[in-house]
SETITOR-963531 format. One record per residue: residue in one letter; x, y, z of N, C-alpha, C in turn. Coordinates in steps of 0.02 Angstrom, whole numbers, padded with zeros to 5 digits, always signed. Each point is the difference from the previous one (the first is absolute). Example, Ala and Ser with C-alpha at 12.3 -4.5 7.8 and 13.67 -1.06 7.14 Angstrom:
REM residues 2
A+00660-00284+00390-00045+00059+00000+00045+00060+00000S-00018+00053-00036+00042+00059+00003-00039+00055+00037
//
This chain:
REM residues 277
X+02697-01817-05104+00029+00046+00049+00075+00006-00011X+00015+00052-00007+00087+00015-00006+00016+00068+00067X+00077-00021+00013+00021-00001+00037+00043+00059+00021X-00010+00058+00028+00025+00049-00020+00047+00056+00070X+00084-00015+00000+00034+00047+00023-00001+00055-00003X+00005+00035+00043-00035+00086+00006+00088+00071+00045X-00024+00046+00000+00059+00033+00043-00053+00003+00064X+00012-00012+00057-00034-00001+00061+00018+00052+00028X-00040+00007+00072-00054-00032+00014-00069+00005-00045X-00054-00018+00042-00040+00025-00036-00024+00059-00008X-00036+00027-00051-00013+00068+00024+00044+00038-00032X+00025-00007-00061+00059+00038-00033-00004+00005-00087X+00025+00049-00017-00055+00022-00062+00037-00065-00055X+00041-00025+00028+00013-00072-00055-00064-00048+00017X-00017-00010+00054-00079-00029+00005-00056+00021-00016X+00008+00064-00017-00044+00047-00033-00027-00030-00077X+00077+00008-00011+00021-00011-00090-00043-00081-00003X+00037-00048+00038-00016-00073+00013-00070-00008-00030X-00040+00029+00034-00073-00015+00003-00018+00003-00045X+00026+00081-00026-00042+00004-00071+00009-00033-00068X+00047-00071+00017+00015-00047-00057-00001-00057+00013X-00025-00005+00068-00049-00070+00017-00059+00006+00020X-00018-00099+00011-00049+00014+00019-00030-00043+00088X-00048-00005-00001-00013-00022+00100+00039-00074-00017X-00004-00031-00042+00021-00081+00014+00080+00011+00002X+00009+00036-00033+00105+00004+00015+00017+00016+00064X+00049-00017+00008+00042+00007+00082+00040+00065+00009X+00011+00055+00030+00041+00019+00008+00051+00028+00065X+00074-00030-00016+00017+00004+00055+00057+00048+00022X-00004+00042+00049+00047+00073+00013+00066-00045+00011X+00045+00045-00030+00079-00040+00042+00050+00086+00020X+00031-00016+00035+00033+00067+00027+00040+00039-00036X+00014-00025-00076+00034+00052-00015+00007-00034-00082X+00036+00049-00052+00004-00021-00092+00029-00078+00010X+00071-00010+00025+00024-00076+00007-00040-00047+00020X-00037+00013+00063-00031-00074+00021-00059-00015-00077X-00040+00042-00014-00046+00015-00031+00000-00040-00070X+00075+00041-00016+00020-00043-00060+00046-00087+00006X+00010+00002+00055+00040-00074+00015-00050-00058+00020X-00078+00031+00010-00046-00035+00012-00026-00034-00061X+00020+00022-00046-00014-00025-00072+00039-00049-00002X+00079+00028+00008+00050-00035-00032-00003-00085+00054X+00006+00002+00053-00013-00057+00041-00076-00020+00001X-00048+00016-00056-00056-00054-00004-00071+00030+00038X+00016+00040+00041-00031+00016+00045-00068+00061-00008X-00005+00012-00062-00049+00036-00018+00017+00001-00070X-00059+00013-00069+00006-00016-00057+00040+00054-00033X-00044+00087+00039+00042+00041-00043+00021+00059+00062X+00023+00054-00018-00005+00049+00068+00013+00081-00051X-00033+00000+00047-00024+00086-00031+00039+00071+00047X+00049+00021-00030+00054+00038+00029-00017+00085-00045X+00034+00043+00054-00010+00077-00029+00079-00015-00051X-00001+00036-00060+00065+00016-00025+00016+00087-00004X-00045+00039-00010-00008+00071-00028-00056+00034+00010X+00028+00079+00042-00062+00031+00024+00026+00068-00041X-00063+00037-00015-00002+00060-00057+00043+00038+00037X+00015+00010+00059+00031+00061+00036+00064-00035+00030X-00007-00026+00026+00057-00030+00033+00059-00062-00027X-00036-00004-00065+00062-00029-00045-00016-00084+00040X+00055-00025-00057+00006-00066+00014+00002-00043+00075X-00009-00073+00025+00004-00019+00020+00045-00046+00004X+00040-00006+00032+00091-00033-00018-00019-00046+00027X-00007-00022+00069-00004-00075+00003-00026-00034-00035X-00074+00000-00046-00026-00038-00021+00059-00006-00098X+00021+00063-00011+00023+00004-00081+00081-00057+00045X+00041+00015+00082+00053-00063-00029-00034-00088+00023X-00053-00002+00038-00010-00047+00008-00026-00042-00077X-00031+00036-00050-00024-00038-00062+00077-00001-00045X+00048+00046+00013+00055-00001-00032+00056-00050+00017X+00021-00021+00069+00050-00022+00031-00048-00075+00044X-00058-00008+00005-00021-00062+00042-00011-00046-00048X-00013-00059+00018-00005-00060-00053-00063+00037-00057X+00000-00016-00050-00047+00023-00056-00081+00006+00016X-00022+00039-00024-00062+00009+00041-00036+00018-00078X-00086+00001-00015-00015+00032-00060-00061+00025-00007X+00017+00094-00033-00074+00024+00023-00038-00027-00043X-00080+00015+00007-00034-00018-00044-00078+00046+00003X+00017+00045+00039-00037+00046+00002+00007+00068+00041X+00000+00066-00026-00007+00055+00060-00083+00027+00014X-00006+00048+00048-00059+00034+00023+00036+00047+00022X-00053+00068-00007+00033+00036+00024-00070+00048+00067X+00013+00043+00052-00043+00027+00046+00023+00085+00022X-00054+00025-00019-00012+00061+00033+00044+00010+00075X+00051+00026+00029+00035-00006+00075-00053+00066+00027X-00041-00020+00036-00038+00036+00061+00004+00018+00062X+00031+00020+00049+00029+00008+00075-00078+00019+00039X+00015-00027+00058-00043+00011+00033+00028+00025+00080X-00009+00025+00045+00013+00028+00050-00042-00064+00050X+00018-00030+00054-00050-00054+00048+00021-00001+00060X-00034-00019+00021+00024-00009+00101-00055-00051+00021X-00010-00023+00054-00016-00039+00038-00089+00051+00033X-00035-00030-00018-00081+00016+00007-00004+00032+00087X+00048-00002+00028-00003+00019+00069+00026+00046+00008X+00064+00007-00058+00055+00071-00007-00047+00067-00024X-00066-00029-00036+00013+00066-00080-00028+00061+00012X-00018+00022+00065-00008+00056+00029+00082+00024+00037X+00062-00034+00013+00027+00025+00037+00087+00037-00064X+00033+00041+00054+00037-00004-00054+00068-00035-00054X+00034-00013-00022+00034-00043-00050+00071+00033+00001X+00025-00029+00033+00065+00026+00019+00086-00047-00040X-00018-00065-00010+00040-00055-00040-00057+00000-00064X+00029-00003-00045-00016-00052-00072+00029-00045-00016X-00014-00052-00019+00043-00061-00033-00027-00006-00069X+00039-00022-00040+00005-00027-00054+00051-00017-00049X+00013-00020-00054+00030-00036-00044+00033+00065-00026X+00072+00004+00008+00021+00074-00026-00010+00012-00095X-00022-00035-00032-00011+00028-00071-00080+00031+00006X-00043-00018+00071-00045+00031-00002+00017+00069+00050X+00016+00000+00040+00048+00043+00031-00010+00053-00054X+00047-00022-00032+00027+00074-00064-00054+00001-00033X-00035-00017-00021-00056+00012-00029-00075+00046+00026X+00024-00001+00075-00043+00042+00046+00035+00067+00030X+00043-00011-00021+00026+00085+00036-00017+00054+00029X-00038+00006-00056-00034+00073-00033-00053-00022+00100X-00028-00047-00028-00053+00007+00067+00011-00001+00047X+00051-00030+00011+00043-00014+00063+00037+00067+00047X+00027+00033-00051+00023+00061+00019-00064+00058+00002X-00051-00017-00025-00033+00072-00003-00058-00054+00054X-00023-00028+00029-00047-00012+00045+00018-00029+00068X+00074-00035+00007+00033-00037+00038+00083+00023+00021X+00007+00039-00009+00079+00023-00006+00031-00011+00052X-00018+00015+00045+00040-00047+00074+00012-00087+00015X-00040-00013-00055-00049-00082+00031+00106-00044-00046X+00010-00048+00053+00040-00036-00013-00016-00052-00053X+00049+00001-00043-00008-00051-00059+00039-00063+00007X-00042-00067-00007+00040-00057+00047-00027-00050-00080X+00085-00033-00033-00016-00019-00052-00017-00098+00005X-00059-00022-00032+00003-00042+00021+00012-00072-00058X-00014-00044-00031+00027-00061-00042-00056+00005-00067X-00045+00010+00027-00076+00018-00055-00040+00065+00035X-00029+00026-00045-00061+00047+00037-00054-00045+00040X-00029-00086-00037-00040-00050+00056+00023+00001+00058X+00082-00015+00009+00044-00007+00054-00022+00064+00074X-00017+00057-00038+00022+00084+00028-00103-00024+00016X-00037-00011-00012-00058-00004-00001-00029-00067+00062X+00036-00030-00016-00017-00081+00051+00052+00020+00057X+00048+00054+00003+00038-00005+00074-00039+00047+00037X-00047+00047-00024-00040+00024+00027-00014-00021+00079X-00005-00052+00011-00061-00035+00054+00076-00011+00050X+00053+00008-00024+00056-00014+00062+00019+00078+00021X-00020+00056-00033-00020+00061+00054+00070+00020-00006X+00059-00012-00048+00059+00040-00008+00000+00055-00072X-00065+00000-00014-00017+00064-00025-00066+00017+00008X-00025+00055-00032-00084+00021+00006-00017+00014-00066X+00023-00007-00055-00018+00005-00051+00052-00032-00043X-00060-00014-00073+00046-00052-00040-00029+00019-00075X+00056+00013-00054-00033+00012-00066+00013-00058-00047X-00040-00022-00025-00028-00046-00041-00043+00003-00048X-00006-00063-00025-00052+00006-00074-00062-00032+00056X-00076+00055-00016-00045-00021+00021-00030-00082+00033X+00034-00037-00066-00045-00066+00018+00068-00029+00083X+00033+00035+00008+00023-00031+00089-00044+00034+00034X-00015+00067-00029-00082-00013+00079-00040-00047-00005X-00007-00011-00061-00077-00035+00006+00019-00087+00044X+00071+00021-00008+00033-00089+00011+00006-00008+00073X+00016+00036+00022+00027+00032+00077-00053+00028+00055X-00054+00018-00051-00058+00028+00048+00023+00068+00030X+00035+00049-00036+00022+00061+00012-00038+00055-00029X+00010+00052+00035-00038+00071-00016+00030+00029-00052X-00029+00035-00059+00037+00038-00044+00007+00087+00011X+00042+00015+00018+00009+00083+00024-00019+00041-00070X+00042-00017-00043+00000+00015-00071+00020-00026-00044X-00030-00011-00062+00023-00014-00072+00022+00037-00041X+00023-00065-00048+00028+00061-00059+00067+00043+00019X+00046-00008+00022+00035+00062+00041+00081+00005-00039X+00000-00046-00039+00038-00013-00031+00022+00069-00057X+00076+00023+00007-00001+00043-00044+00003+00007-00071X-00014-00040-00035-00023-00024-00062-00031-00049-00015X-00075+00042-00022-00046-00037-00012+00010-00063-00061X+00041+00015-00044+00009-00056-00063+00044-00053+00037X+00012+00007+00048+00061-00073+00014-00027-00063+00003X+00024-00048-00036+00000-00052-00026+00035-00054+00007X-00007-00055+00005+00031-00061+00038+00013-00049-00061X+00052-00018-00040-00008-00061-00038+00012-00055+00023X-00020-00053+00003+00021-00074+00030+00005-00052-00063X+00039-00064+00020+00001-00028-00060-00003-00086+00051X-00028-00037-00029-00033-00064+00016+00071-00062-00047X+00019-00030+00051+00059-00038+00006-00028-00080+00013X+00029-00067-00058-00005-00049+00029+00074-00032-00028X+00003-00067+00013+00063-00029-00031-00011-00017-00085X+00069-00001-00026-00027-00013-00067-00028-00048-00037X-00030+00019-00056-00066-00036-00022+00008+00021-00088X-00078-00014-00019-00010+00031-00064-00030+00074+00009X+00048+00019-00059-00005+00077-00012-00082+00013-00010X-00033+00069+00015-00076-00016+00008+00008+00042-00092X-00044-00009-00032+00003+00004-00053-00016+00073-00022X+00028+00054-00062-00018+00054-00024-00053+00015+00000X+00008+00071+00008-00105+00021+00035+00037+00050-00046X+00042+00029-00033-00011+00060-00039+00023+00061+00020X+00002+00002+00097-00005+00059+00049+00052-00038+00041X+00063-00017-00008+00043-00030+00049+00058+00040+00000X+00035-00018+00073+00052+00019+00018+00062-00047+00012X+00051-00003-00018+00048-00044+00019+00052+00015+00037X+00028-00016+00061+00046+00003+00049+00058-00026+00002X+00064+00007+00025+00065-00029-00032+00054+00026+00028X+00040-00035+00035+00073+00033+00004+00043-00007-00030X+00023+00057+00003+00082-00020-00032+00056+00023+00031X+00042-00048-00001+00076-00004+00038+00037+00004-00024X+00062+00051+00021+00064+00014-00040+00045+00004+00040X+00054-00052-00043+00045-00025+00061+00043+00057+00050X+00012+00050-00035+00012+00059+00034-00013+00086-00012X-00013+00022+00015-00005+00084-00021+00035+00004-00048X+00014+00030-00058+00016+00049-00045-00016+00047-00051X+00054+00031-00010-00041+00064-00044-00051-00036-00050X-00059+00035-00021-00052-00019-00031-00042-00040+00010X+00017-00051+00067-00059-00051+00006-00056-00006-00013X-00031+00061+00031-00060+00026-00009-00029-00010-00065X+00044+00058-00047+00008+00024-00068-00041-00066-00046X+00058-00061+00016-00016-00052-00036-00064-00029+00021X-00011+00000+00044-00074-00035+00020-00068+00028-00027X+00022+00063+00014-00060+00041-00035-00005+00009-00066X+00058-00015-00039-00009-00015-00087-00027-00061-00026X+00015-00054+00040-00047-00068-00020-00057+00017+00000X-00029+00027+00023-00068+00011+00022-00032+00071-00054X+00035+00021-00004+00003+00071-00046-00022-00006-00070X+00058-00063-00012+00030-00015-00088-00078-00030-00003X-00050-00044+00038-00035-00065-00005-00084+00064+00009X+00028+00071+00024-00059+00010-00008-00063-00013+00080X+00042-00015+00042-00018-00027+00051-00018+00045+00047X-00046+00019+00039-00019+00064+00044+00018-00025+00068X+00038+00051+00055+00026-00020+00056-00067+00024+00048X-00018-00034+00043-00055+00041+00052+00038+00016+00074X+00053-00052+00012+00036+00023+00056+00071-00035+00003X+00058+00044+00030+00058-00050-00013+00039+00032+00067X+00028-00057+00047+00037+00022+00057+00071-00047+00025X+00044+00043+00020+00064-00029+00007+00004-00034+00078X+00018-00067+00009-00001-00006+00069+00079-00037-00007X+00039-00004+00077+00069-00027-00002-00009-00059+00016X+00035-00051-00012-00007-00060+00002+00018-00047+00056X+00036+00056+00037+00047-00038+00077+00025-00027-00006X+00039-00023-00077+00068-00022+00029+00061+00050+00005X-00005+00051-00031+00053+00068+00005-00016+00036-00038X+00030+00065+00045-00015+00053-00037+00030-00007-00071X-00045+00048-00066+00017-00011-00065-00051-00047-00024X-00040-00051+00038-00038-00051-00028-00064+00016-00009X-00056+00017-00055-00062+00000+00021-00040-00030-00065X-00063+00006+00009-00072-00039-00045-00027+00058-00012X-00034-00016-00060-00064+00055-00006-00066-00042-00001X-00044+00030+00048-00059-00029-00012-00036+00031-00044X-00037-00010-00059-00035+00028-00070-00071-00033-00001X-00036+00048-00032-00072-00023-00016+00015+00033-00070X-00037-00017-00030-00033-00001-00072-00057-00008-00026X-00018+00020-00039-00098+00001-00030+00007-00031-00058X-00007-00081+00010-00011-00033-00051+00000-00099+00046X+00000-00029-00058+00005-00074+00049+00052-00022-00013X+00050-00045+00018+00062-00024-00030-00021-00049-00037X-00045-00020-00018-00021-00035-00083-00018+00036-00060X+00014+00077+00027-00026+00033-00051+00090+00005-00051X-00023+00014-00059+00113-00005-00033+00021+00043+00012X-00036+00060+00017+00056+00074+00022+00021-00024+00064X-00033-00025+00054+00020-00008+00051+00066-00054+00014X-00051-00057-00051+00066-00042-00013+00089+00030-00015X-00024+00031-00032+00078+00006-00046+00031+00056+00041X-00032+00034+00049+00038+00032+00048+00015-00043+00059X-00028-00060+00023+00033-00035+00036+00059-00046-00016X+00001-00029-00072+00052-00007-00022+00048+00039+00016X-00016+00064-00020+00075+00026-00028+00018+00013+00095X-00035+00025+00045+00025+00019+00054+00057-00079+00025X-00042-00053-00013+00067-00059+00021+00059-00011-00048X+00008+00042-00052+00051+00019-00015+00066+00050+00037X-00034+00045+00028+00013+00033+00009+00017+00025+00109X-00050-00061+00016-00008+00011+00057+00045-00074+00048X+00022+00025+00058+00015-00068+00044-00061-00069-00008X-00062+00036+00026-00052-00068-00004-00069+00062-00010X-00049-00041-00013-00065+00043+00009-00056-00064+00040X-00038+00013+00001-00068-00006+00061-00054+00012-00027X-00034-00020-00043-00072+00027-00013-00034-00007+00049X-00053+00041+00044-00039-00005+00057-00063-00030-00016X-00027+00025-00064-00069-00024-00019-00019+00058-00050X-00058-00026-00054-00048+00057-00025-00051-00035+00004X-00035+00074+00027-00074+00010+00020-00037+00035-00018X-00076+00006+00006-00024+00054-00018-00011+00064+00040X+00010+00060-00032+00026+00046+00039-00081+00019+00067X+00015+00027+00025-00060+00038+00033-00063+00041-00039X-00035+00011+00028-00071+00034-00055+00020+00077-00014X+00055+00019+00072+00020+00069-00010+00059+00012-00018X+00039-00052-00013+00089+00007-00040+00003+00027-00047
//
């Protein structure tokens, strides 16, 4: 049985993801938000935890890219990725009446618009910590409807008004599975490797140079994002993925050269990618 940190409550398409890479004997446990989730690792308290990083529409997820960047070292060792599905719900006593508040998680919010405005356009939009969150406050009657990923009805014992409502059908959830560090899980052939890099301050070309290590070595980028570092303005990291393993020598010799070149770097982990990466 292994031990597994989740984004809570329950009922949230990171528990969604959860399931479908365990199994009944593992534990899993909701925590309120990317930090606790991932600090539950780091203080012992669950083996690994399974956090959103990147959704097809709505772009990255920042808390989770500075908490793996800036919190004590953390290391992936696997992603999954999920279909994002919205569902429309209310309370089994409501679902004849009409729906005047919505709650939910504003990246699902924006992702519902389209329905929102063309079936609900008066109805108040009340943003809440998760879409589970907007789904389980249900029963305290400070809204009448709540959009979520299906499995919080089934969790909640709620009515489904409608599915599917989401205005793009391809949206997609990647998550990536976090424990403390260990041994690297070994080349499958189909891996991805994760990594920051830090530069002690902005200047012309930063970029430039980062993306030629990687260039010269032959190295394919799958995603690369700038976050600031908080200690002042001028300071930031790039968080980078790559399609290869860092035992592979192209990969190698571009991590070399970036600590040449860079304040410090961070390898996060390589893994094997998803079935649909």
């Amino acid at each position: 049985m292994n031990t597994y940190a989740y984004l809570g409550p329950s009922g949230t398409f990171t528990e969604a993801a959860l399931i479908g890479i365990t199994s009944d004997s593992d534990q899993l446990i909701p925590y309120s938000n990317v930090t606790a989730a991932l600090d539950a690792v780091r203080e012992g308290r669950a083996e690994f935890a399974l956090v959103p990083i990147e959704n097809s529409v709505e772009g990255v997820v920042a808390r989770t890219l500075d908490e793996l960047a800036n919190g004590s070292a953390l290391e992936i060792v696997a992603e999954t990725t999920i279909p994002v599905s919205f569902a429309l719900m209310t309370l089994p006593s409501n679902a004849t009446k009409p729906i005047t508040r919505i709650a939910t998680h504003p990246h699902a919010e924006s992702q519902c618009r389209i329905f929102i405005a063309r079936e609900y356009p008066g109805a108040e939009v009340i943003t809440t910590p998760s879409t589970a969150a907007a789904a389980e406050g249900l029963k305290d009657g400070n809204w009448d409807g709540a959009i979520a990923a299906k499995i919080a009805a089934d969790k909640y014992g709620l009515a489904v008004i409608e599915e599917n409502i989401g205005d793009n059908d391809a949206a997609v959830t990647r998550f990536v599975l976090a424990r403390k560090p260990g041994a690297v899980p070994a080349p499958t052939g189909r891996d991805r490797t994760s990594l920051v890099a830090y530069i002690d301050i902005d200047h012309a070309g930063a970029l430039l140079e980062i993306l030629t290590e990687f260039a010269k070595n032959d190295v394919n980028l799958s995603f690369i994002q700038s976050r600031p570092t908080g200690r002042e303005l001028g300071h930031y990291h790039f968080i980078i993925d790559v399609e290869g393993h860092q035992s592979d020598a192209a990969v190698t010799r571009s991590i070399i050269g970036l600590r040449s070149i860079c304040d410090d770097i961070r390898v996060l982990g390589s893994y094997p990618r998803a079935a649909n990466r």
